[in-house]
Phi, psi and omega in degrees: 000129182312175182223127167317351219240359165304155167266123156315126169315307172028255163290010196260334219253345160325298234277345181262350157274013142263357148309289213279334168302328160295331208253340165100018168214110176266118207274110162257101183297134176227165187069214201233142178246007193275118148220115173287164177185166161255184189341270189306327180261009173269329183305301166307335169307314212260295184313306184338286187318306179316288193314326173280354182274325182286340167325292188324309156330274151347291226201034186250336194056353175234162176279016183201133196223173206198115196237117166244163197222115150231150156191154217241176145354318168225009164211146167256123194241129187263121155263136164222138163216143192227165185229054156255235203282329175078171181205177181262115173315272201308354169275340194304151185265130158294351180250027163237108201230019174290333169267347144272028169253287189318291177246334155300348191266291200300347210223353168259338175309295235241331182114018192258207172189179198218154158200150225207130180258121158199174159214151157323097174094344186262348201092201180176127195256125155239147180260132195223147170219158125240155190270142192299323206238159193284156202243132186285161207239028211262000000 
């Protein structure tokens, strides 16, 4: 049951795709962004997400990503998908741990979780999930 005082994802999700539209990655949204959540797991939703537009950005070689937003009855689920140049998951540097501190980290915090797609030349899909309801800390 909603709480009055959630934020719609929405209006939060406005605001990151004209960040990244200033910055030169033109962001296309599909599905719904009227999703209630609370404080804390949209906070993590929303860096995650930022954090995976900026990869894109970075290091995608193209200018345009694709945010799809669904959810059911227990998760709000994020697709970014990009068709850029992509890499080999077994090639990733272990000492480089910004998409595993930044958005797995920030998103097991809440109870949720990220799984990350790519190949050489295919693009690179990451899935971002969190659960709708507050996840208790017991």
């Amino acid at each position: 049951m909603p709480v009055a005082d959630e934020p719609v994802l929405g209006t939060t999700l406005e605001s990151v795709k004209q960040r990244f539209g200033r910055m030169g990655l033109q962001v296309s949204w599909h599905g719904t962004g009227q999703v209630l959540l609370p404080s804390h797991t949209l906070d993590a939703f929303l860096l995650a997400l930022a954090e995976c537009l900026e990869n894109v950005r970075r290091h995608s070689g193209v200018t345009e990503a694709h945010v799809t937003i669904t959810d059911d009855d227990t998760i709000v689920r994020a697709l970014v998908t990009d068709a850029g140049v992509g890499f080999d998951i077994a090639d990733i540097d272990e000492a480089k741990l910004g998409f595993t501190e930044s958005v797995v980290g920030r998103l097991r915090e809440v109870g949720g979780n990220a799984r990350l797609f790519s190949a050489p030349g295919s693009g690179t899909t990451v899935v971002l999930e969190v659960p709708r309801t507050e996840v208790s800390a017991s």
